[in-house]
C-alpha positions as a Markdown table, in Angstrom:
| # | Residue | x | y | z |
|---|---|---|---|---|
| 1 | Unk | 14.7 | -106.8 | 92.8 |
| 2 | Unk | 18.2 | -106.6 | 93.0 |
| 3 | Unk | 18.5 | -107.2 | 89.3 |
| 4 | Unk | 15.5 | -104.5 | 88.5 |
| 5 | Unk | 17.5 | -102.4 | 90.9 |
| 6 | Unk | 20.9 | -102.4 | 88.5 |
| 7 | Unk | 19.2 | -101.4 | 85.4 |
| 8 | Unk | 19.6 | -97.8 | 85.3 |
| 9 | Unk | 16.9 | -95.9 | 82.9 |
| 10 | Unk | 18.5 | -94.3 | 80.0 |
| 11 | Unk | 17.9 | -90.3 | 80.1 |
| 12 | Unk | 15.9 | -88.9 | 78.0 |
| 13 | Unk | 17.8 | -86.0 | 77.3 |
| 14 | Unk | 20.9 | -88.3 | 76.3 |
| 15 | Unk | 19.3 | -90.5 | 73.9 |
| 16 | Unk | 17.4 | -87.3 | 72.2 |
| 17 | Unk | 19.9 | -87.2 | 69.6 |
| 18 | Unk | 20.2 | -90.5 | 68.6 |
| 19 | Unk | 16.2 | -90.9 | 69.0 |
| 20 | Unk | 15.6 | -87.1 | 66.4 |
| 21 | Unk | 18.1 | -88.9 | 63.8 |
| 22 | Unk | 15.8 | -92.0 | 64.3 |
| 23 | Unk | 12.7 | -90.3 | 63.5 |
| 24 | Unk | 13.7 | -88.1 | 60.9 |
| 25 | Unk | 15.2 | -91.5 | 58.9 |
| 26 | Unk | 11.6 | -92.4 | 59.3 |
| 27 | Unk | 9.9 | -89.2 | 58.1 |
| 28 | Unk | 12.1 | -89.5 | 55.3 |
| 29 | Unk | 11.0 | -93.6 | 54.0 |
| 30 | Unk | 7.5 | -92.5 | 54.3 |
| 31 | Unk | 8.1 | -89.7 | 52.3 |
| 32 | Unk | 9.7 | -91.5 | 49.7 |
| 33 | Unk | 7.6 | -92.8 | 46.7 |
| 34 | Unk | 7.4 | -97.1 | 46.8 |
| 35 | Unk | 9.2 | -96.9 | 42.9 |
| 36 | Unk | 12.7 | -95.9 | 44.2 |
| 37 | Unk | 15.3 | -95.4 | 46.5 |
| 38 | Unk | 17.8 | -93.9 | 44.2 |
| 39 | Unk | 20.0 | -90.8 | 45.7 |
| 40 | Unk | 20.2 | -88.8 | 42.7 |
| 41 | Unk | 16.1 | -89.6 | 42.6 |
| 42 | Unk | 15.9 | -87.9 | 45.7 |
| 43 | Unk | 17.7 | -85.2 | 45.5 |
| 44 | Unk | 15.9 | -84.4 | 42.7 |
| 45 | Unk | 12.4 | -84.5 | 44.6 |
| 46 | Unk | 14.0 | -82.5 | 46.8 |
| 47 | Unk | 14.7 | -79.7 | 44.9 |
| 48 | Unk | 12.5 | -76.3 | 44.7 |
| 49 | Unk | 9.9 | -76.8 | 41.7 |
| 50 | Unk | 10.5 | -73.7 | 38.9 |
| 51 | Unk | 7.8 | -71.3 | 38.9 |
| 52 | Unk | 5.4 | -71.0 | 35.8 |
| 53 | Unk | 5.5 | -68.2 | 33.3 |
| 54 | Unk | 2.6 | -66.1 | 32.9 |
| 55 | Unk | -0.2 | -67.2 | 30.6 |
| 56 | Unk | -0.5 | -64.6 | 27.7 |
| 57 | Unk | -4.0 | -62.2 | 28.1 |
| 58 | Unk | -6.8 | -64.3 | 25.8 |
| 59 | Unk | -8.3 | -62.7 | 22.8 |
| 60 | Unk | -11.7 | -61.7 | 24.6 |
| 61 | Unk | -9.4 | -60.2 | 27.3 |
| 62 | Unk | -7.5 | -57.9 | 24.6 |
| 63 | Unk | -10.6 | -57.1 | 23.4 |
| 64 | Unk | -12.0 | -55.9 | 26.1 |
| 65 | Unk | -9.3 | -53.2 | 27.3 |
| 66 | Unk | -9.3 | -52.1 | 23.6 |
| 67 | Unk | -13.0 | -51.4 | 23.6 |
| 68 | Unk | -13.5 | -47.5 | 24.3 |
| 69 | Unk | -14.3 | -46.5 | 27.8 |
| 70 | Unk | -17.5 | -45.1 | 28.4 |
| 71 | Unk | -17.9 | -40.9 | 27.9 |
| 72 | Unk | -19.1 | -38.6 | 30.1 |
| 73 | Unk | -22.5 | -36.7 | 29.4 |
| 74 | Unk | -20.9 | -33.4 | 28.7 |
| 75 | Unk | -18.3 | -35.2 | 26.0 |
| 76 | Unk | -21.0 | -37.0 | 24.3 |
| 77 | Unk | -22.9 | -34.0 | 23.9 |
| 78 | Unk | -20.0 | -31.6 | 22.5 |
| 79 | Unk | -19.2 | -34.8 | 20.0 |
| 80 | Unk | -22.9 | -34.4 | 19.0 |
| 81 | Unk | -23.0 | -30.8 | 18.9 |
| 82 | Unk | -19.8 | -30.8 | 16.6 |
| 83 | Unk | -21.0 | -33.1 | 14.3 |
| 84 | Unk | -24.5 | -31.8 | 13.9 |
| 85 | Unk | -22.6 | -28.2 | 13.0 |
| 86 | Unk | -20.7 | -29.7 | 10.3 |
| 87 | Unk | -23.8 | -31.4 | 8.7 |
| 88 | Unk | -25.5 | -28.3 | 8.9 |
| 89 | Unk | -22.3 | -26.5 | 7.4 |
| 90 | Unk | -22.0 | -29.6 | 4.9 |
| 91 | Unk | -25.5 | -28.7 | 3.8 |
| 92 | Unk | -25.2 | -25.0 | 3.2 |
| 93 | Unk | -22.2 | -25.3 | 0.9 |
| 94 | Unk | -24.1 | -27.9 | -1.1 |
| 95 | Unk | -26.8 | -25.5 | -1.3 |
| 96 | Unk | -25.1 | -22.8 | -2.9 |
| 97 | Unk | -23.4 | -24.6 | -4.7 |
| 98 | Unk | -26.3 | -25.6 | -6.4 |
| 99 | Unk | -27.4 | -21.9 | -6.5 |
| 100 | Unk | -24.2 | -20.8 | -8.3 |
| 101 | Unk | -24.7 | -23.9 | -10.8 |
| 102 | Unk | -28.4 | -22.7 | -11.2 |
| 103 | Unk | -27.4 | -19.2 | -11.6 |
| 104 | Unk | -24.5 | -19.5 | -14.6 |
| 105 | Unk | -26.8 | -22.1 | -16.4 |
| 106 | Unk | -29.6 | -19.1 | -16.0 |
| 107 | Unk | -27.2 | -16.5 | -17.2 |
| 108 | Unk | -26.1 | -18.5 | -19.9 |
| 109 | Unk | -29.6 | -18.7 | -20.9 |
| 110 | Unk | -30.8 | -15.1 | -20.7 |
| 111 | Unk | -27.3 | -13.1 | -21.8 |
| 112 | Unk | -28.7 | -13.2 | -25.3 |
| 113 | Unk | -32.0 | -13.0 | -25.1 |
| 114 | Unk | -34.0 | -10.0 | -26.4 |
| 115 | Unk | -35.5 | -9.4 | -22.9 |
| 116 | Unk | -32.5 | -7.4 | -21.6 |
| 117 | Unk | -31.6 | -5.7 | -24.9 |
| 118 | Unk | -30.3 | -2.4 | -24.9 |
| 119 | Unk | -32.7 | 0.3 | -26.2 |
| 120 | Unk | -31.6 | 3.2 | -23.8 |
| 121 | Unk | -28.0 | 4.6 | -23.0 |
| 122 | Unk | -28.3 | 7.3 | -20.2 |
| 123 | Unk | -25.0 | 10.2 | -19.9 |
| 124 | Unk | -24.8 | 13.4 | -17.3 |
| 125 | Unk | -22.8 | 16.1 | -19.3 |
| 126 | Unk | -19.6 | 17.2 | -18.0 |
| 127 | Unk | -17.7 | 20.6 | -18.5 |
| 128 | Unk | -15.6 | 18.9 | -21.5 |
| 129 | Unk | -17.8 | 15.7 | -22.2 |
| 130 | Unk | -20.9 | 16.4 | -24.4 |
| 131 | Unk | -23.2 | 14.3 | -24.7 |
| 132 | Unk | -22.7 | 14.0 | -28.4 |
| 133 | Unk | -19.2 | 13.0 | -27.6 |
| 134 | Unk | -20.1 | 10.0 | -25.9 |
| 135 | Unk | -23.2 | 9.1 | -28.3 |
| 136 | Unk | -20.4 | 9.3 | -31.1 |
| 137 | Unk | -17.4 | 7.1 | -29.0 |
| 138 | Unk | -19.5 | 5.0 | -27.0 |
| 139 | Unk | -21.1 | 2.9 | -29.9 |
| 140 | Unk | -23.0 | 0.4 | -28.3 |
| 141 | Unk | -23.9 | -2.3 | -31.1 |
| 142 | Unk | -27.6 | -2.9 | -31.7 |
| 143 | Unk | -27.8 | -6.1 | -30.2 |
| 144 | Unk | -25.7 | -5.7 | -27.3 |
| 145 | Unk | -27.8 | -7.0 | -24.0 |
| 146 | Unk | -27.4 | -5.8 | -20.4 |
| 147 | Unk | -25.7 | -9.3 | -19.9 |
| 148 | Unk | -23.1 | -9.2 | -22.9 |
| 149 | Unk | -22.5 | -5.8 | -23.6 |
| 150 | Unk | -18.4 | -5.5 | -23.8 |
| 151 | Unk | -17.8 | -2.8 | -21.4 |
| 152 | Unk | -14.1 | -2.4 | -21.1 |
| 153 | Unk | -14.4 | -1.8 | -25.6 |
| 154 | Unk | -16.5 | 1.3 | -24.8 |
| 155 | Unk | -13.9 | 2.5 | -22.0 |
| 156 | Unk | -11.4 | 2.3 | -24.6 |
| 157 | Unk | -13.1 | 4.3 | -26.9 |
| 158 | Unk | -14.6 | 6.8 | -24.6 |
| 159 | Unk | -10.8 | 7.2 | -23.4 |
| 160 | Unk | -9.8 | 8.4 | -27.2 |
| 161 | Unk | -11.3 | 12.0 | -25.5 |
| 162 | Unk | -8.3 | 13.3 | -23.3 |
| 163 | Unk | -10.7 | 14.6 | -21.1 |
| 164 | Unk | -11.6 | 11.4 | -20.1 |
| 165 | Unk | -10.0 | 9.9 | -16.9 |
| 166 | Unk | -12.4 | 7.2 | -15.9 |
| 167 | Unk | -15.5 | 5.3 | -16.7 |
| 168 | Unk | -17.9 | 3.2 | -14.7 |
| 169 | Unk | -21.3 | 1.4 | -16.0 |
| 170 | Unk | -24.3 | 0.3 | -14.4 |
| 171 | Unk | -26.9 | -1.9 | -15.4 |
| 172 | Unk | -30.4 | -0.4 | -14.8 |
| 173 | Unk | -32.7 | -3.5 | -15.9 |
| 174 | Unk | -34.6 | -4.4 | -18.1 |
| 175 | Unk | -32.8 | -2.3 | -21.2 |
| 176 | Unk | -30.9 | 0.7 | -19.7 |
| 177 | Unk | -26.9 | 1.4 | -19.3 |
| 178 | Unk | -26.1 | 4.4 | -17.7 |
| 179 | Unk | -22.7 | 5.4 | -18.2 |
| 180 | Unk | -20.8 | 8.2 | -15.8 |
| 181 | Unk | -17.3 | 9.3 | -16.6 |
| 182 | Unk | -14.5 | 11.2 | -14.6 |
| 183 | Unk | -12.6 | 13.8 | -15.9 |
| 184 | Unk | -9.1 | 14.1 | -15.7 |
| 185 | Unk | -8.4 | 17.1 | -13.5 |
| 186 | Unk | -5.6 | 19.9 | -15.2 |
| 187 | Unk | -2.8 | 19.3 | -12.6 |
| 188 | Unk | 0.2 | 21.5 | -14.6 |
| 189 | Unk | -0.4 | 24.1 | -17.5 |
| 190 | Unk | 3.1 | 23.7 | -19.7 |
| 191 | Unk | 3.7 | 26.9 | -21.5 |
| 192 | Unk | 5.9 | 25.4 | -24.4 |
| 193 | Unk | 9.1 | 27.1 | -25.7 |
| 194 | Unk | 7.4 | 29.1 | -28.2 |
| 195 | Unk | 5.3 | 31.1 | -25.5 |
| 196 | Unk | 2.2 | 31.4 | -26.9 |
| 197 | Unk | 0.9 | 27.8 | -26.6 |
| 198 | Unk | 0.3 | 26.1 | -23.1 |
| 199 | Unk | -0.7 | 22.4 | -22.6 |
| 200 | Unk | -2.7 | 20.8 | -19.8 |
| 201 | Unk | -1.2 | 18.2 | -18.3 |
| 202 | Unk | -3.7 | 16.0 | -16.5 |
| 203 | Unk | -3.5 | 14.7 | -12.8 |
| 204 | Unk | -2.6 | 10.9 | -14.2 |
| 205 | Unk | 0.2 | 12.2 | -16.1 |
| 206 | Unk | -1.3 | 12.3 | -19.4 |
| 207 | Unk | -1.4 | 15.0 | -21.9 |
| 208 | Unk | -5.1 | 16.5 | -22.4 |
| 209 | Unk | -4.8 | 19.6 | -24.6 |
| 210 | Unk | -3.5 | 22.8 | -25.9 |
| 211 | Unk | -4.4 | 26.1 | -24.4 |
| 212 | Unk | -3.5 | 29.7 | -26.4 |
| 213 | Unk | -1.9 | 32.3 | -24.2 |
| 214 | Unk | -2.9 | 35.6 | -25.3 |
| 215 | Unk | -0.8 | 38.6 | -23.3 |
| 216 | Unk | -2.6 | 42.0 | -23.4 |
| 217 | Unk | -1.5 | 45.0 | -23.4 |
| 218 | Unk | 1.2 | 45.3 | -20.9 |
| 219 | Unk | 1.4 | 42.3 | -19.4 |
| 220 | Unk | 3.6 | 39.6 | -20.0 |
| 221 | Unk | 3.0 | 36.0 | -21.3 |
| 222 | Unk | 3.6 | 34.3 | -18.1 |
| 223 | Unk | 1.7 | 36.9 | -16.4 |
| 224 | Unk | -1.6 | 35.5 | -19.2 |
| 225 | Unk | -0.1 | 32.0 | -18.0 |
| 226 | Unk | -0.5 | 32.1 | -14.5 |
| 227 | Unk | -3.9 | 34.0 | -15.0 |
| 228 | Unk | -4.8 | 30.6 | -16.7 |
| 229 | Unk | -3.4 | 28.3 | -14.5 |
| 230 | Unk | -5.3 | 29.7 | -11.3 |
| 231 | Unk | -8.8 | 29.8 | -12.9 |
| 232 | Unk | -8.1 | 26.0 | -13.5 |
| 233 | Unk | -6.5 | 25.3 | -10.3 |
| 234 | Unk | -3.4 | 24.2 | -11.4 |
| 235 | Unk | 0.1 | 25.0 | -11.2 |
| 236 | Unk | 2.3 | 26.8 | -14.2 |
| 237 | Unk | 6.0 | 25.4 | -15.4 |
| 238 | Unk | 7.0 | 28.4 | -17.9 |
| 239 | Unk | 10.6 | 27.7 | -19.6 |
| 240 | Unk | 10.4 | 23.9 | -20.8 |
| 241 | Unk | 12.9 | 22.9 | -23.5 |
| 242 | Unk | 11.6 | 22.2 | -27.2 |
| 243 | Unk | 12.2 | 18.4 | -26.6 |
| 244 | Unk | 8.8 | 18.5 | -24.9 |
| 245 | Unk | 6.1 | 17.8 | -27.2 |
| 246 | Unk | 2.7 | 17.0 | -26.3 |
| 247 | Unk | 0.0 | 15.3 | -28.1 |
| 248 | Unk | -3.4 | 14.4 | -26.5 |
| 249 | Unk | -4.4 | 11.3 | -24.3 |
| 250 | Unk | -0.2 | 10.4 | -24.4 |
| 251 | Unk | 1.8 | 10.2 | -21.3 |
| 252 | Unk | 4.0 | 12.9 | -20.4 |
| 253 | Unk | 7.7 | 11.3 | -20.4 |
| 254 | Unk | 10.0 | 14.2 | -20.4 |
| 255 | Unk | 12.7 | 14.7 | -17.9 |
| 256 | Unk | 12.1 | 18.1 | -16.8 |
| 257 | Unk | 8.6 | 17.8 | -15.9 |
| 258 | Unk | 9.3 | 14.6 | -14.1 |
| 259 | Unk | 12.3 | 16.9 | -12.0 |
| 260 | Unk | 9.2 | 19.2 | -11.4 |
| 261 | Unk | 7.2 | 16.1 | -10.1 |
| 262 | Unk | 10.0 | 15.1 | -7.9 |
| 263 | Unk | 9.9 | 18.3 | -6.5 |
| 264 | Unk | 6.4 | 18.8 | -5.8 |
| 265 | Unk | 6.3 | 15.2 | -4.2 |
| 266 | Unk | 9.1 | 15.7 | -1.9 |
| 267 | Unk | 7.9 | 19.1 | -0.5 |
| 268 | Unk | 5.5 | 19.3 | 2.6 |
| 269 | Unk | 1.8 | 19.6 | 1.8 |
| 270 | Unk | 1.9 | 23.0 | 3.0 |
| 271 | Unk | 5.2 | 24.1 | 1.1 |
| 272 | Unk | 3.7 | 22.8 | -1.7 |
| 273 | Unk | 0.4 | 24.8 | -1.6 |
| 274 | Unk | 2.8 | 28.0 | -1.2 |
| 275 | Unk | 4.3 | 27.3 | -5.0 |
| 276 | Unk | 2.6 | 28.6 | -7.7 |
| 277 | Unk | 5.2 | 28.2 | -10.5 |
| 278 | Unk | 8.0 | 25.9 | -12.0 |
| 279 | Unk | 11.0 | 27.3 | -14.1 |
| 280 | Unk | 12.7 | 24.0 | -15.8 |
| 281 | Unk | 14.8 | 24.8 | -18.7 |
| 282 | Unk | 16.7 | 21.9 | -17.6 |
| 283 | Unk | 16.8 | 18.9 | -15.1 |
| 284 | Unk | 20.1 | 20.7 | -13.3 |
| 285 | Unk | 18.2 | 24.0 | -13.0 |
| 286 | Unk | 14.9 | 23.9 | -11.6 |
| 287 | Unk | 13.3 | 26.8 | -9.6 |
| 288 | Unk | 10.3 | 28.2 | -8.3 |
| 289 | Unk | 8.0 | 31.3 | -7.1 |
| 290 | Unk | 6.2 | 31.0 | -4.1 |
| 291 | Unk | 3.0 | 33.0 | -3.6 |
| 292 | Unk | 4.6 | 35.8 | -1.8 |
| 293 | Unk | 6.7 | 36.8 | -5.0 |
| 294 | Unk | 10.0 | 35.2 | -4.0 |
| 295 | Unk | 12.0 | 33.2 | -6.5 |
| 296 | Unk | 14.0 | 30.1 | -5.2 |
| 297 | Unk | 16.7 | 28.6 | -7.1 |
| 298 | Unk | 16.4 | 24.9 | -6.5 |
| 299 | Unk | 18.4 | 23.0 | -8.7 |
| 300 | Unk | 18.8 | 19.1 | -9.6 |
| 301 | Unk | 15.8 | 17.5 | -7.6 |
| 302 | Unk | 17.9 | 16.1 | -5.0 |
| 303 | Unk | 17.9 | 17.0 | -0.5 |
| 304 | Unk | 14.5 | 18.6 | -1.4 |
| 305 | Unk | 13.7 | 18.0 | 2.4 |
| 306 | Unk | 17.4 | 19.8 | 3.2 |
| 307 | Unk | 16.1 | 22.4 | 0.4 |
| 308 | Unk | 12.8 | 23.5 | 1.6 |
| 309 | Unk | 14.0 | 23.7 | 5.5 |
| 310 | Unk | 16.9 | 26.2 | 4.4 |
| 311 | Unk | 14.4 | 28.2 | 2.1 |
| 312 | Unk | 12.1 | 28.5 | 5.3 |
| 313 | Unk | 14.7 | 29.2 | 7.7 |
| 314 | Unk | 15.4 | 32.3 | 5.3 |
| 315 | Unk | 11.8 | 33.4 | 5.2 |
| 316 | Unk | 11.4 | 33.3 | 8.8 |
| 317 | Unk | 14.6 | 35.3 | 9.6 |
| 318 | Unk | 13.9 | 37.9 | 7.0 |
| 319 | Unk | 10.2 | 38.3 | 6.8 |
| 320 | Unk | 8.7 | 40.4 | 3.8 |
| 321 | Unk | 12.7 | 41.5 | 2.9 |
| 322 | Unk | 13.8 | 38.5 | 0.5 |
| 323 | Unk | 13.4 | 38.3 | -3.0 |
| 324 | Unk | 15.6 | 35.3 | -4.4 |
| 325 | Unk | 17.0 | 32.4 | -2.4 |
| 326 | Unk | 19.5 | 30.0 | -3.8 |
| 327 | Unk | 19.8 | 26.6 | -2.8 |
| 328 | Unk | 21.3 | 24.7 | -5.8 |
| 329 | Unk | 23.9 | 23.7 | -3.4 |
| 330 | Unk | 22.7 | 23.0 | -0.1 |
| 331 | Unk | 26.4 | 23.4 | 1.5 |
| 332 | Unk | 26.9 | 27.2 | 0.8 |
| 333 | Unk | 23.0 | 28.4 | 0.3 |
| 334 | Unk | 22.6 | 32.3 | -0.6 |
| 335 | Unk | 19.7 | 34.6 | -0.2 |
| 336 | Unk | 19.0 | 38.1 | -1.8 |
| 337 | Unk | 17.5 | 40.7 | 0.2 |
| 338 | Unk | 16.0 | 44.2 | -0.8 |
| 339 | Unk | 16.4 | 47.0 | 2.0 |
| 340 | Unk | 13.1 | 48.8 | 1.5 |
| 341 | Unk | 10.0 | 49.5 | 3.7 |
| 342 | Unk | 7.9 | 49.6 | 1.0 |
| 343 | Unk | 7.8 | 46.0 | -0.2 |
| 344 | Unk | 4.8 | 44.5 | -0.7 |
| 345 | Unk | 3.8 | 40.9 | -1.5 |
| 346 | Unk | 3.8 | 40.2 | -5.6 |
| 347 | Unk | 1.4 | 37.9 | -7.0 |
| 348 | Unk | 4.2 | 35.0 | -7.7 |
| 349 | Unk | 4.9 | 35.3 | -11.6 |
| 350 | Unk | 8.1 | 34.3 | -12.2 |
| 351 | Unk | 10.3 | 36.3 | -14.8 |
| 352 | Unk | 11.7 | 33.6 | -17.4 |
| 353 | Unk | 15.2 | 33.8 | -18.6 |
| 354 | Unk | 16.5 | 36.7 | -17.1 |
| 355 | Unk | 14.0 | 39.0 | -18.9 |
| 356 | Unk | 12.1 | 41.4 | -16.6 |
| 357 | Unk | 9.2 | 42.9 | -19.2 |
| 358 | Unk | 6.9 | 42.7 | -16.2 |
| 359 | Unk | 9.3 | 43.9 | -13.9 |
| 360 | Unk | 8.7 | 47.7 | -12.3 |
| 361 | Unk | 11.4 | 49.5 | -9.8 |
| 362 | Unk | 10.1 | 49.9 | -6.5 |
| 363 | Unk | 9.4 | 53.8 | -5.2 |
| 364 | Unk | 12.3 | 53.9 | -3.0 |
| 365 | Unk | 14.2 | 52.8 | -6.5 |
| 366 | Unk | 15.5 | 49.8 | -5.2 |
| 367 | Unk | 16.5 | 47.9 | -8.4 |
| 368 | Unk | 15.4 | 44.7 | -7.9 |
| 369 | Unk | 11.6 | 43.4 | -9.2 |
| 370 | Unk | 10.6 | 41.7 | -6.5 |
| 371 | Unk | 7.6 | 43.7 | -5.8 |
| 372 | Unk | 6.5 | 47.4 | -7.2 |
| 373 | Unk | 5.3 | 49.9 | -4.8 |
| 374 | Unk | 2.1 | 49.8 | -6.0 |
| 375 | Unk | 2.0 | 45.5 | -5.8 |
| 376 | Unk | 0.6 | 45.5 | -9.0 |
| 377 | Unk | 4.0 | 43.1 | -10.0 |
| 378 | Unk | 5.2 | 39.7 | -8.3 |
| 379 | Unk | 8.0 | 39.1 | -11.1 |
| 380 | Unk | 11.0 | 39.1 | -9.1 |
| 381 | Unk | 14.6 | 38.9 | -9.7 |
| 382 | Unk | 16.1 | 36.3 | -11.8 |
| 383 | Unk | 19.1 | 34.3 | -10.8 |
| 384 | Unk | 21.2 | 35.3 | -13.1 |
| 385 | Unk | 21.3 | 39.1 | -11.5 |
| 386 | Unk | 18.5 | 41.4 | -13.3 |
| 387 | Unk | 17.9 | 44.6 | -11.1 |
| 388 | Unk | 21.3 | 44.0 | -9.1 |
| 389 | Unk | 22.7 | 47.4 | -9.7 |
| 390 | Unk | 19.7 | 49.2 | -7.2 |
| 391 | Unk | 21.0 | 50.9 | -4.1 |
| 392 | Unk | 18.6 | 49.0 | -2.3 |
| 393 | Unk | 19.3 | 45.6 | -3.0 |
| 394 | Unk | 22.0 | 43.8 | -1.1 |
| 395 | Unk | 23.3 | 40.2 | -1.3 |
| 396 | Unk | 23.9 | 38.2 | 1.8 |
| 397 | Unk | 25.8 | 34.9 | 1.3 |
| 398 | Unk | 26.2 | 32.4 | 3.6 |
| 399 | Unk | 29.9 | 31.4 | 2.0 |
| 400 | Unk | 28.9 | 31.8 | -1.9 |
């Protein structure tokens, strides 16, 4: 007992440290494999294992997120839709395609055949056109067809009349071409230097033909020219230089009557109307009369805008008063007026070269010819100063 009694009991909590070593040495046999007891063995096995790399996605896999995903209802029926339209389409042009092939091999066929030859041409008459004039231009050959006949070869021979402006055929089947032509319309009547022979100048700037100008008994040549030129509807240009020479169905090329051209382009509509004759002796000395008898000097066709808003600045300051206006140069412009109460509008024939053979003194015996008293004359005074020496007529400048 007394032996027993001097054994003292070891603590627990004093031999845990010794004991956990103990145990973990244990842990650690058993854990090892029986082939080795190496260190460096060991430490291996201790060590964290590396982690795999990811296996690449198999074939069926890539396959199957390729593969489309499946369409809505709507989308499938808009792909339909589109691709039903462009069959349809698809087949139309193929249809008339064949058509067209159908057609040329059918006119191919037919363009000579008898069925469609021409037995009949049909023509409507026109002022200048007889009908005997197109039965001797327009020779259709004998076995010409409605489906080979060489239209633009008649045009060219219809056109050998100056009168003619244009042609157009139609095809009235089985064996009749009707033809129609379209005069040229008289746009200028030319009185040439001589002053006895006019020439129509058509409105496509092509010559058509001569006209006689026959003066009676007290009236002057260009007085007979105007006469003329309002019956046609057209406008006179009197004083042309003898480099102009006409001949029918040629183009006009002369300088002074394209001046005249410019001039008539460049005015407003309504100015225009107003201006029933052209003086052009030269392309630095164009003028005109307007309706109401009064002469304008316009010179070289250049301002023309500039030109006609002086002329009508004049003609609204001075009503009924003003017989010439000069506007050659558009810096110092010039006017000439006639003090009289008994002026009356003239009929617009302009006096050519200076010479006043139409000319009469007004009744208060103003000098200048811009109007008689009776109205019976429009010639008015010429630029270069016929009639200045009448009480009546003064010259207001505006710095000339």
């Amino acid at each position: 007992m007394a032996r027993n009694a001097g054994l003292r009991p070891t603590p627990r909590g004093r031999a845990g440290a010794g004991g956990e070593k103990g145990r973990a040495a244990g842990r650690e046999r058993r854990a090892r494999p029986s082939g080795g007891s190496s260190g460096r063995a060991g430490a291996s096995r201790g060590a964290a294992r590396p982690s795999r790399a990811p296996k690449a996605p198999s074939v069926a896999s890539r396959r199957r997120a390729a593969a489309p995903q499946p369409q809505a209802p709507a989308e499938r029926r808009q792909r339909h839709q589109r691709a039903r339209a462009a069959r349809v389409a698809l087949l139309a042009v193929g249809a008339l395609a064949a058509l067209a092939v159908v057609a040329l091999v059918a006119l191919f066929a037919l363009r000579d055949s008898s069925l469609f030859r021409i037995s009949s041409v049909e023509f409507e008459p026109t002022e200048h056109i007889s009908a005997d004039d197109v039965q001797n231009l327009a020779r259709v050959p004998v076995d010409a067809t409605l489906l080979n006949v060489d239209t633009s070869a008649i045009e060219a021979e219809l056109k050998k009349n100056p009168w003619v402006g244009s042609v157009s055929f139609e095809r009235v089947f089985p064996n009749t071409l009707r033809i129609s032509i379209q005069e040229q319309v008289p746009d200028l009547l030319v009185v040439m230097s001589s002053g006895s022979v006019g020439w129509y100048l058509g409105d496509a700037g092509t010559w058509i033909e001569p006209v006689p100008i026959q003066a009676a008994e007290g009236q002057s040549v260009n007085d007979a020219a105007l006469a003329i030129a309002q019956e046609k509807g057209c406008v006179l240009v009197t004083d042309v230089p003898s480099t102009v020479d006409p001949a029918a169905g040629s183009a006009a090329t002369d300088e002074v009557l394209d001046a005249v051209r410019q001039f008539r382009e460049g005015f407003s509509d309504d100015f225009a109307s107003q201006v029933v004759c052209y003086s052009a002796p030269s392309v630095e000395n164009i003028s005109c009369v307007l309706a109401s008898g009064v002469e304008v000097s316009l010179g070289s066709a250049d301002e023309i805008a500039t030109k006609q808003a002086i002329v009508e600045s004049y003609l609204e300051q001075y009503p009924g008063s003003v017989v010439l206006i000069n506007v050659r140069v558009t810096s110092a412009p010039s006017f000439r007026e006639v003090a009289s109460d008994h002026l009356q509008a003239g009929e617009g024939v302009s006096v050519s070269s200076g010479s006043s053979d139409g000319g009469q003194a007004a009744d208060d015996g103003s000098g200048s010819s811009g109007s008689s008293g009776d109205g019976s004359s429009g010639d008015s005074a010429a630029a270069n100063g016929s009639g200045d020496g009448a009480d009546g007529s003064s010259d207001a400048a505006d710095g000339a």
